[in-house]
N, C-alpha and C positions, 0 to 999 in steps of 0.2 A: 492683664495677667498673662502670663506664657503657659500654654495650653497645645498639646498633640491633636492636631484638626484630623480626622480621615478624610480624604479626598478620591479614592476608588481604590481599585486592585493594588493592593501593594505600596499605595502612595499617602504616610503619614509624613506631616509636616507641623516642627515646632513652631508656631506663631505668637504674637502680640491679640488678644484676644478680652473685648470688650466684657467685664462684668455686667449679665443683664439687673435690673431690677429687680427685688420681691416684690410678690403677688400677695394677698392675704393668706396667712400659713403656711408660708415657706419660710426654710432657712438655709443662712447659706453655709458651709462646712468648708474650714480651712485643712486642705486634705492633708494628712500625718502620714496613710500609706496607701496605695495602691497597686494592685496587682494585675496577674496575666493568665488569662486562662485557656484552657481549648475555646472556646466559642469564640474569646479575641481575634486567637489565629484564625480562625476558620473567619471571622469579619475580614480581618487583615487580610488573607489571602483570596478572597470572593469581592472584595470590594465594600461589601454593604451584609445586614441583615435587613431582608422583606419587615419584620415586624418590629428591630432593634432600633436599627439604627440605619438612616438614608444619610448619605453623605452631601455636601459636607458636613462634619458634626464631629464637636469633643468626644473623641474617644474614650474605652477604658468603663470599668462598671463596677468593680469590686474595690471598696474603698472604705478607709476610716479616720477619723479626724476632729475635730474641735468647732464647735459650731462660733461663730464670728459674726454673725447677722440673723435677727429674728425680726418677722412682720409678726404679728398676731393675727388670728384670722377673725372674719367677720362675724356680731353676734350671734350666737344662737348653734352654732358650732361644737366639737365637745372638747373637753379641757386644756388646756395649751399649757403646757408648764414648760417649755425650754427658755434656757437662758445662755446668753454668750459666755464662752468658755468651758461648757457642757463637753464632752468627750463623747463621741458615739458613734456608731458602726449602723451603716443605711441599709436595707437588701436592695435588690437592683431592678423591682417589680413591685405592680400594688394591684390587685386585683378592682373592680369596682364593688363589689358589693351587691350588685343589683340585677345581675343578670340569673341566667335557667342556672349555668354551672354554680355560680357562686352558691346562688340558691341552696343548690342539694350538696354544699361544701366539697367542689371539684374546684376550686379557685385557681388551682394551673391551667385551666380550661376557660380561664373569663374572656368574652367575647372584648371586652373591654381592657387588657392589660395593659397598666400603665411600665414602660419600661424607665428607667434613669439611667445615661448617659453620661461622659464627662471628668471622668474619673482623671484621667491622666492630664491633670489641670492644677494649679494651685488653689480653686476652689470650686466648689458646684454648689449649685442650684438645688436644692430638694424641694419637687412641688408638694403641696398642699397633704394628696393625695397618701403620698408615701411619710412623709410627716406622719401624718396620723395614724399609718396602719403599721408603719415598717422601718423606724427610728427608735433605736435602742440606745438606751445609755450602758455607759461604759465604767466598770469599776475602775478604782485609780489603778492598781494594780495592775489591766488586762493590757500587753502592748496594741499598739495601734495594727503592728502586722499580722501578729495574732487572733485580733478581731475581724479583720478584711479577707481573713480565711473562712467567717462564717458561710457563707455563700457558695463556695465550692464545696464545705463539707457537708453544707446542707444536702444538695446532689446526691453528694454520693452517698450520705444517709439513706435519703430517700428511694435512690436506686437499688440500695440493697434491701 
């Protein structure tokens, strides 16, 4: 699949780029839209984020699309109801659940933040993780560019 790799400061490159496997509860999302945020630029123009994203690595985070591959995950796990052809908008973060911040419901603060990566791809990866805490469906209705704005407005919700 052709996929924007970051490679450092300044240097994104479109590539030929191997679809990994799913893991037990993940799916993979054929992406509809994808966007650009400040955080990108600030990747793009530093090279990397510390806690984002090390390069090399599919760039891009904000995204929405059509799910096109499900694993199920292993027994004893909690509900799994996605199905290929499913419409849904991912955040780009999943806290773990388990740590002191999670705990006392500070989850922007989890020692353990899973990030999601990849976005500017024909398809990504969504681990297990964010499956579970952080995959929403999508009305028929809602466009796909429209939903991949949840994430930036979320910010600035919050921020104000």
């Amino acid at each position: 699949m052709k996929a924007a790799v970051l490679y450092g400061k300044e240097d994104v490159r479109v590539e030929d780029v191997a679809p990994r496997a799913l893991q037990p509860g993940e799916v993979r999302i054929r992406i509809e839209a994808a966007l650009t945020c400040g955080t990108d630029l600030k990747v793009f123009k530093r090279g990397y984020h510390a806690k984002m994203i090390v390069p090399p690595a599919v760039f891009g985070h904000e995204l929405a699309g059509t799910i096109a591959e499900t694993r199920n995950p292993e027994l004893g796990t909690r509900n799994y109801n996605w199905q290929i052809g499913d419409r849904v908008v991912v955040a780009n973060s999943a806290p773990c659940g388990k740590c002191f911040h999670c705990d006392v419901q500070q989850e922007n603060l989890c020692e353990d933040l899973l990030f999601l990566n990849g976005a500017y791809a024909e398809s990504i990866v969504v681990p297990a993780r964010l499956v579970e805490k952080n995959l929403l469906r999508l009305k028929p209705e809602t466009e796909f560019r429209d939903a991949a704005l949840v994430e930036p407005l979320a910010c600035v919700v919050q921020g104000v």
